[in-house]
Phi, psi and omega in degrees: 000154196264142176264000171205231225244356195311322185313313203250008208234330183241054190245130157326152174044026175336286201268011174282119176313152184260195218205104193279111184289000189287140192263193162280337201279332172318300171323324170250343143309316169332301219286326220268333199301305186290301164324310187279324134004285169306298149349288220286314185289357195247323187299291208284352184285329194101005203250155176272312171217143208250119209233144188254148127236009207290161174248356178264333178286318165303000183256316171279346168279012177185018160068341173306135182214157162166106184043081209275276202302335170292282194276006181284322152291345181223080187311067169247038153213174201180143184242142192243078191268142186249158196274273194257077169177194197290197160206136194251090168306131147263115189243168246261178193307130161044038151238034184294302209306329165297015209214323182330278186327316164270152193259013173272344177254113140003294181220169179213121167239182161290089194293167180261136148246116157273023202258155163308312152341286184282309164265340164091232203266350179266011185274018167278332188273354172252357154311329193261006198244323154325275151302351137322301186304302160308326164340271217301304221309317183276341171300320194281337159314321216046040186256040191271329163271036176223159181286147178232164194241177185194095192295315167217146188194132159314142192272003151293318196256348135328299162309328186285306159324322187278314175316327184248069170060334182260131176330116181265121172230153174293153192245298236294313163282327169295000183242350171280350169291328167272329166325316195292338195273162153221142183293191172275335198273326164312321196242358164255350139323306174310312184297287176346288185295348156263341153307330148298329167271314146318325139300325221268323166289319157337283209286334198266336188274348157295291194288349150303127203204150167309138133117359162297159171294156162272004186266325171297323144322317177287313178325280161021268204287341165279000195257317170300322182291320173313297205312317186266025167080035164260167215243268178210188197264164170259310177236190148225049170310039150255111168268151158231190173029220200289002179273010173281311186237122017263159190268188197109336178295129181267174184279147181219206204253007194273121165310092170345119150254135157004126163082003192274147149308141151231120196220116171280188092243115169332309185033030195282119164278119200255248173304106187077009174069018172273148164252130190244109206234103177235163167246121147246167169228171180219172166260128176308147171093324205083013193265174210285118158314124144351133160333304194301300180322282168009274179280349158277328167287354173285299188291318132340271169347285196305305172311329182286291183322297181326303215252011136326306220295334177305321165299123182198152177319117138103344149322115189275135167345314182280317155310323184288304207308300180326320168272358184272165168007108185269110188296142171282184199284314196270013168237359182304325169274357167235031183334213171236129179322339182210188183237318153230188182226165124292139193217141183192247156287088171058166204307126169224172175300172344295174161208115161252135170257181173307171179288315184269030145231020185308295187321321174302269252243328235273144160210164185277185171161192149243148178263130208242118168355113185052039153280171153259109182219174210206117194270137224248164129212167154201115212248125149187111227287152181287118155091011163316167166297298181218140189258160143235119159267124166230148199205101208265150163242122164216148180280136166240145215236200209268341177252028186162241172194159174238148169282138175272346201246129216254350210285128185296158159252164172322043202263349162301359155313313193233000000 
C-alpha cells in the first residue's frame, strides 16, 4: 500500500478514460449465473415463483434495466420468475426493445400501470385489471394453487391478489440470499466498478484545492463514474470542517478552507449496475493533520484493520460481532450504524451491527466465500469538531479476505 501522494500524482494518463476489460461472454455468464441463483432460492424455499418489482432485483435476475431510480419510485414494470419455468418480464410503455436481446427473459409483455401517476383516477380499475392479468398468466402456468413471493408490492395490490386467490409470501430475503454469493465472473464486474471509482477518487484528491465547493468537489466522482458506463450515485456523503461530525451531512455549498477535514463515501452505483461504496478522509489542501485530525484517524484506522483481520469464510455474525473492535466510550454515540454490510447491486445483506446493540438489532448466519463486504468506522467524538470516515471493500475467499479497492489510506499520518 502507498504511503504519500505518489498514488494520485504520478500515474500516467491522469485524466484518461481507463479501457473497460469485460468481454460479452463474461457479461452472460453474470446473467445465466444470477438468475439461477434465484431458481436455487425459489428450489430450496418450497417456493414456486418469485414475482419483482424492485428494479435492482430485475436487474439482477435478468440484467433488464430501464430508468432504475425513475421506476424505484414509480413501480411500473415488474418480473415474473418461475424456479422451473419461463420468466416472463412486463416492461414499461415501447420499451421491449431494451430487454429483446437478453437470453435470460422469455416472453417481454406491456406492463398495466397501476400507480396514480400512471392512472390517475382510473387506478383502482386498472389494479383489478392487473391482478387479473397475473391470475391467468399463473393459471396458464399451472401455478395457480401455489405460493408466489413477492419483494416489494402497495398493500392494493396485495389486495387485489389475495381477491383472485392467490397466496403471498415475502420474496425479499430470498433474493438478498441470493445476492450475497457472487461467482468469479461476478466479481470482475465488481472489480471493473472499483477501478472506476477508484480513478473518480483519484481525480477528487488532484482536484481538491481551498476555496473549492463541497459539491464542486463531489461533481468529480459522478463525472468519472458516467464516463465509464456508470449508473447514479446512491447518496452525497461528502462533508468537511465541522460538517464532518456527526457524520451522514450530504454535500453543500459550504467552502472547503486549508486544513480542513474531508470525509467521503462513495456509495457509487458504477458499471453493470455494480456498487463500488468506499470512504476516505482527507485534509484540504493535503496539509500535515493536526495532533486531533491524527488521532482520529489513528483510531479509524485501527478500527477498520482490526475487524479485516476478523473475516474469513464460514465465522459466525455473532462470533465477528463479539470480536470486533471495542469503540472507545467517548466516540460510542456517534459510531457508524454497523460494523460491515454486504454490497454488491448497491448495500445488500448482512448489516451486523455493534456488540451494545446486539440484543436490539442483532441476528445470526454466517459469513461465506465470496461474499463482498464493506467494512465501515466512523470516529467522532459527540460534540467534537471534526470526524473521520473509512470504509474499506473487500471480497471474502477461503482463508480471509481481499481489498478490492487500490485507493490508499493515510497511513504517513502515523
Amino acid at each position: 500500500m502507498h504511503h504519500d501522494k505518489s498514488y494520485y500524482l504520478n500515474t500516467s494518463g491522469q485524466n484518461v478514460p481507463l479501457q473497460n476489460p469485460v468481454s460479452p461472454a463474461t457479461e452472460n455468464k453474470v446473467r445465466h449465473y444470477r438468475l439461477e441463483r434465484v431458481r436455487q432460492q425459489l428450489r430450496s424455499s418450497g417456493t414456486t415463483a418469485i414475482l419483482l418489482y424492485d428494479p435492482v432485483n430485475i436487474r439482477y435476475a435478468t440484467d433488464a434495466s430501464n430508468m432504475t431510480i425513475w421506476t424505484t419510485h414509480t413501480p411500473c414494470r415488474y418480473l415474473l420468475v418461475v424456479a422451473d419455468g419461463p420468466v416472463i418480464l412486463w416492461e414499461f410503455h415501447n420499451c421491449s426493445h431494451l430487454v429483446e436481446h437478453l437470453p435470460t427473459i422469455d416472453d417481454i409483455r406491456t406492463a398495466i400501470d397501476w400507480t396514480y401517476f400512471g392512472a390517475g383516477d382510473r387506478a383502482g380499475e386498472k389494479v383489478v385489471l392487473w391482478a387479473q392479468d397475473l391470475s391467468e398468466t399463473l393459471q396458464d402456468l399451472g401455478l395457480a394453487n401455489e405460493i408466489l413471493a413477492v419483494d416489494k408490492l402497495e398493500p392494493v395490490g396485495v389486495f387485489q391478489l389475495q381477491q383472485q386467490g392467490i397466496r403471498i409470501t415475502s420474496g425479499q430475503s430470498l433474493m438478498e440470499t441470493a445476492r450475497a454469493i457472487k461467482s468469479q465472473e461476478e466479481l470482475s464486474l465488481i472489480q471493473w466498478t472499483v477501478e472506476v471509482c477508484d480513478k473518480a477518487i483519484a481525480r477528487m484528491y488532484r482536484e481538491m484545492t481551498p476555496g473549492m465547493t463541497e459539491r464542486e468537489l463531489w461533481a468529480y466522482l459522478h463525472f468519472e463514474n458516467i464516463r465509464h458506463g456508470g449508473e447514479w450515485i446512491e447518496t452525497r456523503l461528502l462533508s468537511s470542517g465541522p460538517r464532518t461530525n456527526p457524520w451522514m451531512q450530504e454535500c453543500g455549498h459550504r467552502v472547503m478552507e486549508k486544513g480542513d477535514m474531508m470525509a467521503f463515501d462513495t456509495d457509487m452505483i458504477g458499471p453493470y449496475g455494480y456498487c463500488a461504496d468506499i470512504s476516505r478522509t482527507w485534509t484540504v489542501g493535503h496539509t500535515t493533520p493536526t495532533a486531533s485530525q491524527r488521532h482520529l484517524y489513528q483510531q479509524a484506522y485501527e478500527q477498520i484493520q482490526h475487524n479485516i483481520s476478523l473475516i474469513r469464510a464460514d465465522r459466525t455474525f455473532e462470533d465477528f460481532t463479539r470480536q470486533a473492535w471495542p469503540i472507545p466510550k467517548h466516540y460510542h454515540k456517534n459510531k457508524y450504524g454497523c460494523t460491515i454490510h454486504g454490497v454488491g447491486m448497491a448495500d445488500e445483506y448482512p448489516y451486523l451491527c455493534h456488540l451494545s446493540d446486539w440484543d436490539r438489532n442483532g441476528f445470526d448466519g454466517r459469513l461465506q466465500e465470496n461474499m463482498v463486504v464493506c467494512v465501515e468506522s466512523y470516529i467522532g467524538e459527540e460534540g467534537g469538531i471534526e470526524g473521520v470516515k473509512l470504509e474499506e471493500m473487500v471480497v471474502i475467499t477461503r482463508d480471509g479476505c481481499r481489498p478490492l479497492s487500490k485507493t490508499p489510506f493515510e497511513q504517513h499520518w502515523f
